[in-house]
N, C-alpha and C positions, 0 to 999 in steps of 0.2 A: 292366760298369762298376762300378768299385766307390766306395765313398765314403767318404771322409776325414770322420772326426770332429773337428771344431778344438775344441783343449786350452782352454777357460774356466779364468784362473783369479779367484776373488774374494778382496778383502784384506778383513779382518777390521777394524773400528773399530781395535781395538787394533795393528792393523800400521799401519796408516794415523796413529795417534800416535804410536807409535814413528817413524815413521820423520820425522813433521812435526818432533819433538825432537831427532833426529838431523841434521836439515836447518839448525834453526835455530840449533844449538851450532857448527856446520860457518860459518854466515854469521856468527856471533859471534867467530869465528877471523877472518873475514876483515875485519869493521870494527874491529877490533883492530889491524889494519897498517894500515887507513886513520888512525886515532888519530894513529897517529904520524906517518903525511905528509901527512893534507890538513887545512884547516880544520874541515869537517863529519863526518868520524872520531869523533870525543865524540858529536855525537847518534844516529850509526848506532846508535853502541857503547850509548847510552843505551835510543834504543828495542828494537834486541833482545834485551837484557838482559831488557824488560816481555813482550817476545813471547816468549822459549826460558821463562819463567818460568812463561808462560799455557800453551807445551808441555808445558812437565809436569805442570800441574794438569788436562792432558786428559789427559796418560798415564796418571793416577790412576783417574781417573773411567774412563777405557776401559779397565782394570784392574778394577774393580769392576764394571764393567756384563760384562765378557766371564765373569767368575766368579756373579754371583748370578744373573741371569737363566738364563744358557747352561750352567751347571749344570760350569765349568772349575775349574781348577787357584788355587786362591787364592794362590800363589808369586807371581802377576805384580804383587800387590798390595804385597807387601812390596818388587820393583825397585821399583817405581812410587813409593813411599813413600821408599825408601830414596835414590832419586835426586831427591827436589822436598827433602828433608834438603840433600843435597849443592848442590841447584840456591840453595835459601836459602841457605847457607853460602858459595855463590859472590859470590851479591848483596851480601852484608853487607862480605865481602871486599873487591868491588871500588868501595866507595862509601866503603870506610876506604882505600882504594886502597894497598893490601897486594900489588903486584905476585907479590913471590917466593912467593906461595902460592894468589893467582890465576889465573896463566897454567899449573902445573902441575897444579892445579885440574880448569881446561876441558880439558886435553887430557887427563886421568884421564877425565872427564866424555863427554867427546866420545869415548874407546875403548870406555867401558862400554855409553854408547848404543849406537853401533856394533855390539857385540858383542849386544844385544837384539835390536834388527835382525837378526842373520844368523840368531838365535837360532829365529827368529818364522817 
């Protein structure tokens, strides 16, 4: 008889934010069309704006904890940084409500996660 070893695998803090930021730029796409046909569209659109914002300052921080403790690559420091830059400059955008540079924005925003994600 023989015996199968089953494949474990474990997500790393840091896949685990990535991909919470990638989740929540993806649900900011979609209260974004609610916006425009339902009445409660504007508070989705409001609170996940507070929550994709609170994802990136966890992507930061699980950036820095996968780098100083675990003895990694300090590069994910600088996405991480470089995207809560980007993620501010969304917010500021979309509360001066600057469409034509908000919505091409998040989908910059939303490919680059993305792409961290596949990355990881």
């Amino acid at each position: 008889m023989a015996t199968q070893a089953t494949a474990q695998r474990s997500y790393s803090f840091l896949q685990v934010a990535i991909a919470a930021q990638t989740l929540t730029i993806f649900l900011q796409a979609v209260s974004a069309g609610l916006l425009l046909t339902s009445s409660y569209g504007e508070t989705l659109h409001d609170v996940g704006a507070r929550v994709m914002y609170g994802a990136s300052m966890l992507y930061v921080l699980a950036a820095v904890l996968a780098w100083k403790p675990g003895g990694g690559s300090p590069r994910p420091i600088g996405h991480a940084s470089g995207f809560l830059v980007l993620a501010s400059v969304q917010v500021v955008l979309g509360i001066a409500h600057v469409p034509s540079v908000h919505l091409p924005l998040g989908v910059l925003m939303f490919g680059l996660s993305l792409l961290a994600l596949a990355r990881r």
